[in-house]
C-alpha positions in Angstrom: -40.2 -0.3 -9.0 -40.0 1.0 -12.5 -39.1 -1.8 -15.5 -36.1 -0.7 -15.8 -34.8 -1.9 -12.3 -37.1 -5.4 -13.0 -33.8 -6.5 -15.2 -31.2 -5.8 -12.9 -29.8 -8.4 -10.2 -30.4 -8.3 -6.8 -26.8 -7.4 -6.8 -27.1 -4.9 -8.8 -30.3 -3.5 -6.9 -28.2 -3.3 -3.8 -25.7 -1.5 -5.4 -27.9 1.4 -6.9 -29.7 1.5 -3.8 -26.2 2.2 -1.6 -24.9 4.2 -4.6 -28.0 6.6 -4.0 -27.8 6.4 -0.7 -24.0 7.4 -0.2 -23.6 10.7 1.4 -21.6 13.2 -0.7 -19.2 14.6 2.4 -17.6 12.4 5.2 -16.5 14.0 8.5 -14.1 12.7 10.1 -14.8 12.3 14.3 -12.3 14.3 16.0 -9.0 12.9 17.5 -6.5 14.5 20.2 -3.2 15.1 18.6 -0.1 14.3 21.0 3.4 15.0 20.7 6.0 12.0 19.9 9.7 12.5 20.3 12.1 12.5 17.9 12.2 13.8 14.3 9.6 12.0 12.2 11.9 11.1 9.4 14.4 9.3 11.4 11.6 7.9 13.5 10.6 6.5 10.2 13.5 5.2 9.5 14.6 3.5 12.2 11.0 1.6 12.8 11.3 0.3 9.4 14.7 -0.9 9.4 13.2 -2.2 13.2 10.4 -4.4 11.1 13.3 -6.0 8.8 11.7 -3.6 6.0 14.9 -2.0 4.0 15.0 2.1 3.2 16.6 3.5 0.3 16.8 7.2 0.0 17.4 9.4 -3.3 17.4 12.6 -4.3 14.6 12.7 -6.8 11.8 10.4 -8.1 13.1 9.6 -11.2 16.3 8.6 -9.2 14.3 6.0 -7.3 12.6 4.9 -10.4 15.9 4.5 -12.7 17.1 2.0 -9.2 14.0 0.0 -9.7 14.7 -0.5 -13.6 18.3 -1.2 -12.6 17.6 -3.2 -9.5 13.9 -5.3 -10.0 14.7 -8.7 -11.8 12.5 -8.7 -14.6 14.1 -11.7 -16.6 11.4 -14.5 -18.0 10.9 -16.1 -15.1 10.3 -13.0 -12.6 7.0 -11.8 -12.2 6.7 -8.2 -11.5 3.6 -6.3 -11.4 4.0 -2.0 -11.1 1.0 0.8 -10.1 3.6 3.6 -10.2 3.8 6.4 -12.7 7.1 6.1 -14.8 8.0 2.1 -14.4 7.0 -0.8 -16.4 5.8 -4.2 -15.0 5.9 -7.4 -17.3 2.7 -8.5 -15.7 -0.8 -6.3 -15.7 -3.5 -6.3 -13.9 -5.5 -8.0 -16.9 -2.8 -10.7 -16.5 -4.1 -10.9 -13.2 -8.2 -11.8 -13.2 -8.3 -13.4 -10.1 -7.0 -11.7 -6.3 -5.9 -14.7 -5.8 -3.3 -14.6 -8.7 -1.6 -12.1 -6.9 0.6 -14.6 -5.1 2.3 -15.7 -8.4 4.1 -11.8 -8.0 7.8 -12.1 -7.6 7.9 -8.3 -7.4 4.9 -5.8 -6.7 5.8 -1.6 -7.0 3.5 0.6 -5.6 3.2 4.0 -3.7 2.6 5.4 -0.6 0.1 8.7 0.5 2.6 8.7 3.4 4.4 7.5 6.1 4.1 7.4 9.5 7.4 8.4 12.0 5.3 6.5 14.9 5.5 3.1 13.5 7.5 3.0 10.4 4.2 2.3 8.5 3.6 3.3 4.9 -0.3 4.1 3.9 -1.6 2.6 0.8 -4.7 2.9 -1.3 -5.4 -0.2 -3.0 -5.1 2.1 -6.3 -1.9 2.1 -6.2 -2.0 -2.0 -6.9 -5.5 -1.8 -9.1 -6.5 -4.1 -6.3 -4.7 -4.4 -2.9 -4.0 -8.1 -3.2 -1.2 -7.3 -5.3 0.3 -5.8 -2.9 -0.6 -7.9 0.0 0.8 -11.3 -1.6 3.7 -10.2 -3.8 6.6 -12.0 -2.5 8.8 -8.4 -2.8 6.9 -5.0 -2.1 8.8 -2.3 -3.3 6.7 1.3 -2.1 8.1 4.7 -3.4 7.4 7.6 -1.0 7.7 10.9 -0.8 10.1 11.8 2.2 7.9 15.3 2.6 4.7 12.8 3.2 6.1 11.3 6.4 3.9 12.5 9.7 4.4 12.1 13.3 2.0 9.6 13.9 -1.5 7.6 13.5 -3.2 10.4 14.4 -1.5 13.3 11.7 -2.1 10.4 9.3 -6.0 10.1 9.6 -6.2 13.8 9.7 -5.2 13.6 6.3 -7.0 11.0 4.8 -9.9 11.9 2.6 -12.9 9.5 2.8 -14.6 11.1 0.3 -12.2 9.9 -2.4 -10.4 6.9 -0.6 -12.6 3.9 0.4 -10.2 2.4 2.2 -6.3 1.9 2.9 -3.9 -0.3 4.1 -0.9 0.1 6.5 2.0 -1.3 5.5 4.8 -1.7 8.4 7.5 -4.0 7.1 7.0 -7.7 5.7 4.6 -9.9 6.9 6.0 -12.0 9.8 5.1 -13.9 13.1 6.5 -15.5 16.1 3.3 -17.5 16.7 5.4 -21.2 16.4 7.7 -21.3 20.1 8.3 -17.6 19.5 10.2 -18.2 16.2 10.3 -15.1 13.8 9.7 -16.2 10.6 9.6 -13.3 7.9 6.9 -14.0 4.6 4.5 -15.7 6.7 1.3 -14.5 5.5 3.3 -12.0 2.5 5.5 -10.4 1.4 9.0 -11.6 2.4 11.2 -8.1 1.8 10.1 -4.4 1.9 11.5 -1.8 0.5 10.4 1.8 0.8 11.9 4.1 -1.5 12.2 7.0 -0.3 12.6 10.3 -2.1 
C-alpha cells in the first residue's frame, strides 16, 4: 500500500478499490420479447388511471411545463422541490441534506426515461430527483414524459436501459397504496398520495 492510500478511510479504500474494479461495459442477459395486446399508449393510459394515478396530455413540453407553473401550489407554505429542465422549485436539493427531509415535500416534479403500456409504470433515474427519496416521499409526484417513450412492456423497457450510465431506477406505477388492514385501500400509505404523469 503506497502512503498515499495510508490517509484514506476504510471507506474510502473500498470505494477506490470497487471504482477500479468496475467493469467499463455491462451486458445485459438476454430476455424473450412477447407480444401484449392493445396499443401501448392507451394501455398506458388506462393502467394508470387503474392505479388512481391521474394523466394529463399536451401537445408540447413547454405546454406541460407552463400547467405545472399554473397548476403546482407554490405559496409559503407549499413545499415543492423540481429535477426537470424549464421549472422552478422553492425548495433545492441543498435545502434538503438529509433523505429523510424528503417527506417535508408537498410537491416533487420529476421525469420519466419511459413508460411502460404493460403496467402503467413510469421509469425513473434517481437523477431526475438528485436523490430518489425525493421522489419516493413527496406527498404529490408530478412526472413529465414523453408520450414517444412509452413501450409495450417490462421486457422493451430493460432492453433499453443503459447500465453503463444508469445505476439504478425506480418504477413508478401510481401512488403508493395498500389493502393490507381488512382489505381496505388506503392511497399515501408508504408515499406519495397523487400521481400525475404529464404526458407530452
Amino acid at each position: 500500500m503506497n502512503t498515499d492510500n495510508k490517509s484514506l478511510t476504510s471507506r474510502e479504500r473500498i470505494l477506490q478499490r470497487v471504482r477500479a474494479n468496475r467493469p467499463q461495459a455491462v451486458s445485459h442477459p438476454e430476455v424473450p420479447i412477447y407480444s401484449i395486446a392493445g396499443n401501448p399508449l392507451d394501455n398506458f393510459i388506462n393502467h394508470v388511471e387503474g392505479f388512481d394515478g391521474r394523466v394529463v396530455e399536451f401537445e408540447s413540453r413547454e405546454d406541460a411545463i407552463g400547467w405545472l407553473r399554473e397548476n403546482v401550489d407554490q405559496s409559503d407554505s407549499a413545499l415543492v422541490f423540481s429535477g426537470v429542465d424549464g421549472y422552478v422549485g422553492n425548495v433545492t436539493l441543498d435545502q434538503l441534506p438529509s433523505p429523510a427531509d424528503a417527506h417535508r415535500l408537498n410537491v416533487s416534479v420529476g421525469e420519466g426515461l419511459l413508460g411502460i403500456g404493460e403496467t402503467g409504470s413510469v421509469l425513473v433515474a434517481p437523477s431526475t430527483f438528485g436523490r430518489m427519496a425525493n421522489g419516493l416521499l413527496a406527498e404529490n409526484l408530478y412526472l413529465l414524459l414523453d408520450r414517444t417513450k412509452i413501450v409495450d412492456g417490462l421486457q422493451n423497457a430493460y432492453r433499453q436501459m443503459n447500465l453503463a450510465t444508469i445505476q439504478y431506477t425506480s418504477l413508478f406505477s401510481g401512488p403508493s397504496a395498500t389493502a393490507d388492514i381488512e382489505a381496505v385501500h388506503i392511497t399515501g400509505a408508504q408515499g406519495p398520495v397523487s400521481l400525475t404523469i404529464l404526458l407530452y
